[in-house]
C-alpha positions as CSV (number, residue, x, y, z in Angstrom):
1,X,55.2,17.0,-21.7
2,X,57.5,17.6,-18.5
3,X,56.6,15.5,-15.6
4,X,57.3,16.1,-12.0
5,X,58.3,12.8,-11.6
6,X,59.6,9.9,-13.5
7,X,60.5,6.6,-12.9
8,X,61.9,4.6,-16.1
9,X,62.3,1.0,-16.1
10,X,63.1,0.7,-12.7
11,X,64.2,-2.9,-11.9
12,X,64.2,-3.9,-7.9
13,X,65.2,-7.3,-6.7
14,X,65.4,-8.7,-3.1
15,X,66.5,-12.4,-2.1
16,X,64.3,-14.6,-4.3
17,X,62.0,-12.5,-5.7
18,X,61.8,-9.5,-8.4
19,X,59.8,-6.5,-6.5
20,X,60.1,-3.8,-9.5
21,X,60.1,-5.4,-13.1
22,X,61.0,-2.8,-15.2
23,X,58.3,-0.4,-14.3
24,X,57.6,3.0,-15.4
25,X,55.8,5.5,-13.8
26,X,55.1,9.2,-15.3
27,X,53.5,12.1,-12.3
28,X,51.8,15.4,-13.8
29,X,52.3,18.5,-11.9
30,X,49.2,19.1,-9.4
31,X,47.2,15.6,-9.9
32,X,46.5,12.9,-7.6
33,X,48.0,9.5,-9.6
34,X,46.9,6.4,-7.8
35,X,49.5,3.3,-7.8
36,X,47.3,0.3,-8.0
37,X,47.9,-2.9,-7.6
38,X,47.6,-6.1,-5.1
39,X,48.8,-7.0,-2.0
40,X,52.6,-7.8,-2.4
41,X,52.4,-5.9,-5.8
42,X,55.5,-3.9,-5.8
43,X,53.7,-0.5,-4.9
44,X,55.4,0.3,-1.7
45,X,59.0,-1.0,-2.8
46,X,58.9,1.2,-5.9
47,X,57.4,4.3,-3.7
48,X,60.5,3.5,-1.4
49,X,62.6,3.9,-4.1
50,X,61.6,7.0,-5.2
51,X,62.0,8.3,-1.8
52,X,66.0,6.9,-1.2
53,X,65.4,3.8,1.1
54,X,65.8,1.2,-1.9
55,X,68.4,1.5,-4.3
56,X,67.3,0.0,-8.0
57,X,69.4,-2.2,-9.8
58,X,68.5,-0.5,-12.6
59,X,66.4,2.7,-14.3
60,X,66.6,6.0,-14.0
61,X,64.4,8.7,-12.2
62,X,63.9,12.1,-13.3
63,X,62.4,15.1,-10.9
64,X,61.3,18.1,-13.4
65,X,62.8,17.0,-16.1
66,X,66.3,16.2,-14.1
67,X,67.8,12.5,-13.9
68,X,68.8,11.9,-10.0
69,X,70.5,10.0,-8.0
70,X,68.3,9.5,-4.8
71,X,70.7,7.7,-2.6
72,X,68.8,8.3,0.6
73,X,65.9,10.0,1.8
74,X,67.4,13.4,2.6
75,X,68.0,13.8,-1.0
76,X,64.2,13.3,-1.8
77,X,63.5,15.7,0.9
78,X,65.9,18.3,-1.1
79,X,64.2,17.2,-4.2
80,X,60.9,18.2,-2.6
81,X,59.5,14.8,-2.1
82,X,58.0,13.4,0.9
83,X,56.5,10.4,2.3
84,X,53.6,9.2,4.7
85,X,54.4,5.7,5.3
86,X,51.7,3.3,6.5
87,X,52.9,2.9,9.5
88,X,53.9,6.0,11.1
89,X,57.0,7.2,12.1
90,X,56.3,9.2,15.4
91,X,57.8,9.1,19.0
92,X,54.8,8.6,21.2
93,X,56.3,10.5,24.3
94,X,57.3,13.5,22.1
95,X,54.8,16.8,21.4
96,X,53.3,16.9,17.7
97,X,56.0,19.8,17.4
98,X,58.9,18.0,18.6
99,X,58.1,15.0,16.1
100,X,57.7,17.5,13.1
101,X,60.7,19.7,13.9
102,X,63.5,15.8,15.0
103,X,66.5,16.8,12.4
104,X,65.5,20.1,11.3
105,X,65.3,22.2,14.4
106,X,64.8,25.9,14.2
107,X,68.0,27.1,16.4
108,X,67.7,30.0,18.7
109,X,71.7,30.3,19.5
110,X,72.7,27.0,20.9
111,X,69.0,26.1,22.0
112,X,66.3,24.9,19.4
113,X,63.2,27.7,19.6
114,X,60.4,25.5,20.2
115,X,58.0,28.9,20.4
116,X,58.8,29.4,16.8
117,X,58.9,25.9,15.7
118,X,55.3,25.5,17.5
119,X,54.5,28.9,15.7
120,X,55.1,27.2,12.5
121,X,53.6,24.4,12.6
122,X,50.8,26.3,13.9
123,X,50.7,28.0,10.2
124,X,51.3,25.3,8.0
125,X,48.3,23.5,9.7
126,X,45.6,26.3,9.5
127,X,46.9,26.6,5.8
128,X,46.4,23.4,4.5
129,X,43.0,22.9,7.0
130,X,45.0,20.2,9.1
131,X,43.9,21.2,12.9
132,X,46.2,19.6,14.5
133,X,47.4,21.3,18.1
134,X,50.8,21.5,17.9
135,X,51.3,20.5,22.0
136,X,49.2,17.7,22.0
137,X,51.2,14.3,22.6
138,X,51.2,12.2,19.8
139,X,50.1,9.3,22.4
140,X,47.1,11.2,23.3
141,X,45.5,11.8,19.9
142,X,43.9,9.4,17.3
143,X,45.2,7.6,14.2
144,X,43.8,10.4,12.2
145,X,45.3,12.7,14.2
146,X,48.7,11.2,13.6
147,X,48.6,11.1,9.9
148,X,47.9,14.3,9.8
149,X,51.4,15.2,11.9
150,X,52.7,12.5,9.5
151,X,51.5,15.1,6.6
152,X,53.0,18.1,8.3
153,X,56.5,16.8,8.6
154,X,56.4,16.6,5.2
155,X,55.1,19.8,4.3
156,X,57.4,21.3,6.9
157,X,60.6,19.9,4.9
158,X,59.1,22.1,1.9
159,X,57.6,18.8,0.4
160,X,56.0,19.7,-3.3
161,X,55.2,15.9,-4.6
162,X,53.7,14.0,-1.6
163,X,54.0,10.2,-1.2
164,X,50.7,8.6,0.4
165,X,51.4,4.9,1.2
166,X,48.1,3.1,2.2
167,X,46.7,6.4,4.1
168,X,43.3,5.0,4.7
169,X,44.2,1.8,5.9
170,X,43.2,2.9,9.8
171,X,41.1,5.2,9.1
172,X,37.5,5.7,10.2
173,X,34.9,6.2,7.5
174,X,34.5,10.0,9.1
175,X,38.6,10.4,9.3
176,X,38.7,9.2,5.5
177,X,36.2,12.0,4.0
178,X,38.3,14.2,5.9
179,X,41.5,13.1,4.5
180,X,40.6,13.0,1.1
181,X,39.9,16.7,1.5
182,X,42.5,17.7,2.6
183,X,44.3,16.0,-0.2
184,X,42.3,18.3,-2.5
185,X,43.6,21.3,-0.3
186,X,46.9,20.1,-1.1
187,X,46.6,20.2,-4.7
188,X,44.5,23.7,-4.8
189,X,48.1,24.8,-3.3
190,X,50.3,23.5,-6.3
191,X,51.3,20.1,-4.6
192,X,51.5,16.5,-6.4
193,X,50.3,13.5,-5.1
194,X,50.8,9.9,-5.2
195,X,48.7,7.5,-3.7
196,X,49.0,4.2,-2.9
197,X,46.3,2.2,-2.7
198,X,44.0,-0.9,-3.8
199,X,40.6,1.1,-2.8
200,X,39.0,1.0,-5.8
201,X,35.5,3.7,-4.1
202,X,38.6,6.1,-3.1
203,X,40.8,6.1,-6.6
204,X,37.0,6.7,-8.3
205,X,36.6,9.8,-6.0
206,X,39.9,12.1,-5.5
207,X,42.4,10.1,-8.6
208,X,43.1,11.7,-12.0
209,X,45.0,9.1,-13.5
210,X,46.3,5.8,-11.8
211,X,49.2,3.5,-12.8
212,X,48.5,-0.3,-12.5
213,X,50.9,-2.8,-11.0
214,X,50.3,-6.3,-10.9
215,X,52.9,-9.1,-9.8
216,X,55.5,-6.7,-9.6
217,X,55.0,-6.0,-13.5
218,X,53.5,-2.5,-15.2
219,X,49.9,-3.2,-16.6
220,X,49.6,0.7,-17.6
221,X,48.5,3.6,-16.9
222,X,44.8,5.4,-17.4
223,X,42.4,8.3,-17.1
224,X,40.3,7.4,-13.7
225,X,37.3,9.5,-15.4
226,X,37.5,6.7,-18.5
227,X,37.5,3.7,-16.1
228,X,34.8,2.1,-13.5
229,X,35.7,0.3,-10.1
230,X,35.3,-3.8,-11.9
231,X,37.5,-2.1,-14.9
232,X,39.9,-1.2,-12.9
233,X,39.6,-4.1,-10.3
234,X,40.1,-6.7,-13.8
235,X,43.1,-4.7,-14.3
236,X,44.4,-4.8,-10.7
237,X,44.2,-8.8,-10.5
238,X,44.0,-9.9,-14.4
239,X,40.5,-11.1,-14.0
240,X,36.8,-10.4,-12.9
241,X,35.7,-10.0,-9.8
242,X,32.6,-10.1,-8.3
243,X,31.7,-7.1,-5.7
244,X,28.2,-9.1,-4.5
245,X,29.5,-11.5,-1.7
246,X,27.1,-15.0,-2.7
247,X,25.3,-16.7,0.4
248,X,22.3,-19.0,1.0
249,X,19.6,-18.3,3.4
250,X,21.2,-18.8,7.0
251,X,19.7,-21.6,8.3
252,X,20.8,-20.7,12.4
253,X,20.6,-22.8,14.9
254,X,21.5,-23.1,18.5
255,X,23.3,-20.3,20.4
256,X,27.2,-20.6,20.4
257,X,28.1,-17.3,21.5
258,X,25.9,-15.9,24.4
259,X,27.3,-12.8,26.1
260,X,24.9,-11.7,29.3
261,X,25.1,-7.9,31.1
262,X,28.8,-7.6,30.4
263,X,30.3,-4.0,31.6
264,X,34.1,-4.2,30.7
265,X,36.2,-0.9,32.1
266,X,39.1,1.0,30.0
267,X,42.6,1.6,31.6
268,X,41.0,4.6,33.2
269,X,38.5,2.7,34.8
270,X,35.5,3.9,32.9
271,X,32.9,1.5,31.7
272,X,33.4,1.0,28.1
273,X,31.2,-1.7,27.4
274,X,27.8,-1.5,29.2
275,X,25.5,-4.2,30.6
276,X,26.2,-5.4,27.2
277,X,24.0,-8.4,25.7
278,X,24.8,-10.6,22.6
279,X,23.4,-13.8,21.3
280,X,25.4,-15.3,18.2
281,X,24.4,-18.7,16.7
282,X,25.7,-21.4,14.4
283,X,25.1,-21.1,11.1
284,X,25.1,-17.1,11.0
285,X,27.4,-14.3,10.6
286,X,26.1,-12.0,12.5
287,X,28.1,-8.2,12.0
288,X,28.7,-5.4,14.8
289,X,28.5,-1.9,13.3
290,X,29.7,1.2,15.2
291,X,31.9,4.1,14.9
292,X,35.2,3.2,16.0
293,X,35.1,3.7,19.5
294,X,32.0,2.4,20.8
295,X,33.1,-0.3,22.8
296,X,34.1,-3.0,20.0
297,X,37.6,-3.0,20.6
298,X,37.1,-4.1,24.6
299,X,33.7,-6.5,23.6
300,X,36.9,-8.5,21.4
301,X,39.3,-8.2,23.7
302,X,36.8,-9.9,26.7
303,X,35.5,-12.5,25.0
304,X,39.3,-13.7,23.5
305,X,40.8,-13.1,27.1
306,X,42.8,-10.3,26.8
307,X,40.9,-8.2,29.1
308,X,39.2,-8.7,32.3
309,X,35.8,-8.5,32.5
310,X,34.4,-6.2,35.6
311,X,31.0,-8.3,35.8
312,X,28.9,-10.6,33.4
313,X,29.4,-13.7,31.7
314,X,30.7,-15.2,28.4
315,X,30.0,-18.7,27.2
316,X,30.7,-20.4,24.5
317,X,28.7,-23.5,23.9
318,X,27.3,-23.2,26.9
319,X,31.2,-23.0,28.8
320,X,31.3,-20.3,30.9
321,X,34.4,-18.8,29.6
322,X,34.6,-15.5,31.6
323,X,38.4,-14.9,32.8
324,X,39.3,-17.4,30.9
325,X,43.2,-16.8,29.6
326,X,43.9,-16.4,25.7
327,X,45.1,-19.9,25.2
328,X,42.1,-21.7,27.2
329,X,39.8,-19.6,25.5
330,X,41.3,-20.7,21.8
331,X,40.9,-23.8,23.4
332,X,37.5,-23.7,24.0
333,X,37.0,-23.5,20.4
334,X,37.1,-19.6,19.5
335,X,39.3,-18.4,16.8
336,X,40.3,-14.6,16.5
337,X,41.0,-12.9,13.4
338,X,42.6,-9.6,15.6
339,X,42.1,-5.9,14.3
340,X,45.7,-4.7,14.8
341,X,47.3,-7.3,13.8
342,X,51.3,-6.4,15.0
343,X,50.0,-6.2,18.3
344,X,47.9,-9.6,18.8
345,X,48.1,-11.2,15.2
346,X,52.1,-11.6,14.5
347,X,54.9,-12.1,16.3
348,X,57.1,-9.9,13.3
349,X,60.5,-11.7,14.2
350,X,59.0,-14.8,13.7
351,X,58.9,-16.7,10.2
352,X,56.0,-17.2,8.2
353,X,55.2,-20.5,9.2
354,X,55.7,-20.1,13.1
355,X,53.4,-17.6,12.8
356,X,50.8,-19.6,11.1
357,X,51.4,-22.6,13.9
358,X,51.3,-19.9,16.7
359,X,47.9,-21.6,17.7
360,X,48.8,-25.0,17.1
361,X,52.7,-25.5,17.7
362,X,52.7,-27.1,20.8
363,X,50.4,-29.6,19.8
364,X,50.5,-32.8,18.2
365,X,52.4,-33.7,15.7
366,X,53.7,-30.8,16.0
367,X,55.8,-31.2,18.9
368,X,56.7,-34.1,21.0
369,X,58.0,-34.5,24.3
370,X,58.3,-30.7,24.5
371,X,60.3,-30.8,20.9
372,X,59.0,-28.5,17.7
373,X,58.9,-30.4,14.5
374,X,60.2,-27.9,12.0
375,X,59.3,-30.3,9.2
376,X,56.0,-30.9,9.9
377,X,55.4,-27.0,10.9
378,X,56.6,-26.0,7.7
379,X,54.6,-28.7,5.6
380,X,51.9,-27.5,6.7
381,X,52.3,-23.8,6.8
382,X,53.4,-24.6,3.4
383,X,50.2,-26.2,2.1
384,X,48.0,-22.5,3.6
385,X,50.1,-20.1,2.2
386,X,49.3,-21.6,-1.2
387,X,46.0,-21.9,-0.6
388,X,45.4,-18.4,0.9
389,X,48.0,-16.9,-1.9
390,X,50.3,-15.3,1.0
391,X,52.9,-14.1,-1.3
392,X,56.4,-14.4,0.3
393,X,59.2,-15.8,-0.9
394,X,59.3,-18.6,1.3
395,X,57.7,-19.9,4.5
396,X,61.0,-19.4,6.4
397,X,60.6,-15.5,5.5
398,X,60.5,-13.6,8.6
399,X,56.8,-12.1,8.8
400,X,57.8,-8.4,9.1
401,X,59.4,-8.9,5.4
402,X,55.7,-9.1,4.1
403,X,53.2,-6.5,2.8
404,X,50.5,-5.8,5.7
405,X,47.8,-7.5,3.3
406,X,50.1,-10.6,2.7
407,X,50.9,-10.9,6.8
408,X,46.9,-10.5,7.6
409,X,45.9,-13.3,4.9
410,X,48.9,-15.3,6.8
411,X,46.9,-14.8,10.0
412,X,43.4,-15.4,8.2
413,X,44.4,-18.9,7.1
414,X,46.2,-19.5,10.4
415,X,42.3,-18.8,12.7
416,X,40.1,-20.2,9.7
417,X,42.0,-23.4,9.4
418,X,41.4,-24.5,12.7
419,X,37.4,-24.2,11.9
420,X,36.5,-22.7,15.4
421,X,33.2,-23.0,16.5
422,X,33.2,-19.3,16.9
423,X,35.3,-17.4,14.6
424,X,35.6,-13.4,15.6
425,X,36.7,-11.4,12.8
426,X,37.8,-8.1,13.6
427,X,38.3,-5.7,10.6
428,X,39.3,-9.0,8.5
429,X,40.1,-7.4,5.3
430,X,41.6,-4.6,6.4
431,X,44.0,-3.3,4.5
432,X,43.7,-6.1,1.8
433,X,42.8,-5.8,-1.9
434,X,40.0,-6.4,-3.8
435,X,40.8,-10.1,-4.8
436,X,41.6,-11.2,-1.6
437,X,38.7,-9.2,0.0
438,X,36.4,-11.7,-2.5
439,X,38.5,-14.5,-1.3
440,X,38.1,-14.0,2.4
441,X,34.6,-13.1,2.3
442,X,34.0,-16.4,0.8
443,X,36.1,-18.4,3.4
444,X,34.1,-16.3,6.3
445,X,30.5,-17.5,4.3
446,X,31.7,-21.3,4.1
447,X,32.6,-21.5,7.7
448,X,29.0,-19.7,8.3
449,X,28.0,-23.1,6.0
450,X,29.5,-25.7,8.0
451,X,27.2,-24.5,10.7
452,X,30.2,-22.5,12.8
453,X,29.1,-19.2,14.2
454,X,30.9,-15.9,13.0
455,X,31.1,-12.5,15.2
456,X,32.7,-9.9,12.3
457,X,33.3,-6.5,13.4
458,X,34.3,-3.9,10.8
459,X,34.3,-0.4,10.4
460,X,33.6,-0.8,6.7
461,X,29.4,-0.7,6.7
462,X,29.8,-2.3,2.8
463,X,31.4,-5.0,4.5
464,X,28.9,-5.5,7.0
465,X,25.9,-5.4,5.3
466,X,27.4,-7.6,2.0
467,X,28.5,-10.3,4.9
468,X,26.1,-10.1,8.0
469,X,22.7,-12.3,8.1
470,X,22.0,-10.2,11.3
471,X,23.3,-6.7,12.3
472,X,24.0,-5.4,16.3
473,X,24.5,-1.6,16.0
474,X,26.7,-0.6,18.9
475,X,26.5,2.8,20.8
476,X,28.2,3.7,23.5
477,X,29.4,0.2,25.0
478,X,25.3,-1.2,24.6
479,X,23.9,-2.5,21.9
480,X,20.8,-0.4,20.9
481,X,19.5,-2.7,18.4
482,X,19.5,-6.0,16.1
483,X,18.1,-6.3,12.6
484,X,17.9,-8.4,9.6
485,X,20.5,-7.2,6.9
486,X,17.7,-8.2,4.2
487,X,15.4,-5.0,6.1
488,X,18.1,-2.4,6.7
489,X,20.6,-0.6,4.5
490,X,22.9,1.9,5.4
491,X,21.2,5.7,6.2
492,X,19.5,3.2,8.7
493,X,22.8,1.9,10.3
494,X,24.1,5.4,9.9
495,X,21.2,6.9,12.2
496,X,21.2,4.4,14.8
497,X,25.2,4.6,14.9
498,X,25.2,8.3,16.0
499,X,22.7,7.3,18.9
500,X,19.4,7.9,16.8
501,X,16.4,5.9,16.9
502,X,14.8,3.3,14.5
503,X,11.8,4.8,12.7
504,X,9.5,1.5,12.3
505,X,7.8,2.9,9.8
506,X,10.2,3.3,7.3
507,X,11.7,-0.3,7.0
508,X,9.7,-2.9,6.1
């Protein structure tokens, strides 16, 4: 059988550490073919070899049946591959034209025809059921939004065999069913997929076969149709895991987070979150639901002082922490797991274990008299990235050098450590695999034992309702109701996210 694409015994190496071990991966014309594997697997390195950024140090790759030489990425784009990378590679300023059309302009004499070029883009996006406006800034549209451009420049260069690196991993549950249709459009049209991911629920719905990676090694490859998410999952991390997150009863007790008529304004000066109240106590993890966009993203950024509050009050143990700074507030005994964590989790040019002191540095014993201790920062950063399995070569590894689920468990161990009194986990396992989703959600449930209090807040309603002993649906910037996980499920949560209203009747 002639493949689209193969990769033969490709071998990658960086600085301590094999990426690639001799892995093989065989692409049919017109199927999706998931890459599977773990964080810090090997997925993206061998996806950015195929595409010309890497060079192996050894194996071949053939494109229809041809061996190549793909030396850099304008030869992929000749050979009719592109890439969506994770994160996206768009200038903010620039129209969703001007970032498609950057190095392949449509000339009109000396001048580049931005009617036509707009004209184009215009087609290719009604063809492939895109809608994207082709004058929109990229800085004024959403993360969906610029995937989607991400797609078209792609598909612009003539792209036949698509690369898909983590597509979902900002997505919102509506922007993901969305996607993954559009991925079928793509294939109705003759196109070839390949996409990375470690979501098992995804792979099960839009996957026709998936190749397995695990520690940089080929486990195989297999028929989705013949396999089941915990199959799949064993082969993933080379044992069973358990999708049923195991708690006791909560046993709350007194208040630790109490949040009173809080109304916190966005940049244009518009009350996001409204008259907002909130009671979380020790001993619970109580979850926040919501589409993205309700307010969750300004409630977090009040309470861990990075944005001011326009009226109400925050306290924490009963400590009124309203204005307080980020610092004072960490202080006061409130750790933050952050949702975008290159913004306010990371400081990329940073090693490993700075960023995992980056609460604690300037502390004893690890500084004194205004001195770091470099030996005592990285003993101890040493000691958490074995025990949250952050895979990176070493601790003196700068952070950006990491997979994005290796840098969030670095940032996981870093706020859970500590043992706050009030941890806030924003989308926690984003963008992390099955075994370490199992691994964190147990961390979050033993804090919630030790009698700490946990706020989580996640898009993923699975998450919420396998974690939460209490649930806040947010709508709007107010939340419109509380329940008890054990007497909802998720058409309820669904109903009362869109602004409906809780039938009585129908939960017991």
């Amino acid at each position: 059988m002639e493949y689209v694409i193969e990769m033969n015994n490709i071998r990658k190496e960086f600085p301590g550490i094999v990426a690639n071990d001799n892995i093989t991966l065989q692409v049919k014309q017109g199927e999706i073919h998931a890459l599977l594997g773990e964080n810090g697997a090997g997925k993206s390195t061998l996806m950015n070899v195929l595409f010309g950024l890497y060079q192996p140090e050894k194996g071949e790759i053939r494109v229809r049946g041809e061996k190549v030489a793909i030396t850099d990425p304008n030869v992929a784009t000749e050979c009719g591959i592109g890439m969506v990378h994770q994160h996206f590679m768009l200038i903010e300023k620039f129209t969703v034209t001007e970032n498609i059309i950057l190095g392949k302009e449509p000339k009109k004499g000396t001048t580049i025809n931005l009617r036509k070029a707009e004209k184009d883009v215009a087609e290719i996006s009604e063809r492939y059921g895109l809608k994207v406006d082709p004058r929109s800034k990229i800085e004024d549209i959403s993360v969906g939004m610029q995937q989607r451009v991400e797609i078209l420049k792609t598909l612009y260069r003539g792209a036949n065999i698509l690369i898909f690196d983590e597509p979902t991993a900002a997505l919102t549950p509506q922007e993901i069913k969305e996607l993954i249709q559009i991925m079928k459009n793509l294939i109705k049209e003759g196109k070839s997929i390949i996409l990375i991911t470690h979501k098992l629920k995804e792979i099960m719905q839009v996957c026709d076969r998936c190749t397995v990676i695990r520690r940089g090694e080929g486990i195989g490859t297999v028929n989705v149709s013949e396999m089941t998410e915990s199959t799949l999952a064993e082969m993933m991390v080379g044992r069973e895991i358990s999708f049923e997150v195991e708690k006791k009863e909560a046993k709350p007790t007194n208040p630790v987070l109490t949040i009173k008529d809080l109304i916190v304004e966005d940049i244009r000066r518009v009350n996001v979150v409204n008259k907002l109240n909130l009671e979380v106590k020790a001993g619970e993890i109580l979850g926040v639901a919501g589409v993205d966009g309700n307010g969750q993203t300004e409630l977090i950024e009040a309470i861990t002082g990075l944005r001011s509050l326009k009226s109400g009050t925050i306290s924490v143990s009963g400590q009124d922490i309203s204005g307080y700074k980020p610092r004072r507030v960490t202080e006061s005994g409130v750790g933050h797991i952050p949702q975008d964590r290159h913004k306010h989790g990371l400081v990329l040019d940073f090693t490993v274990g700075e960023n995992i002191l980056l609460q604690t540095y300037y502390q004893k014993p690890y500084t004194s008299k205004g001195i770091l201790n470099y030996t005592k920062m990285y003993d101890k950063s040493r000691g958490l990235i074995e025990e949250y399995d952050v895979r990176t070569p070493n601790e003196k590894t700068f952070a950006r050098a990491l997979s994005g689920g290796n840098q969030q468990k670095a940032i996981i161990a870093r706020e859970i450590d500590r043992s706050p009194e009030l941890l806030i986990a924003a989308q926690p396992t984003r963008g992390l695999d099955v075994g370490a989703i199992e691994f964190i959600h147990r961390k979050l449930v033993e804090e919630r034992e030790k009698g700490r209090a946990v706020l989580l807040v996640s898009l993923e309603l699975d998450e919420v309702l396998n974690l939460s002993d209490r649930i806040a649906v947010i709508y709007n910037g107010e939340i419109v109701d509380i329940l008890d996980t054990k007497d909802t499920d998720e058409k309820e949560l669904g109903l009362l996210m869109a602004g409906g209203k809780r039938d009585v009747g129908d939960v017991q």
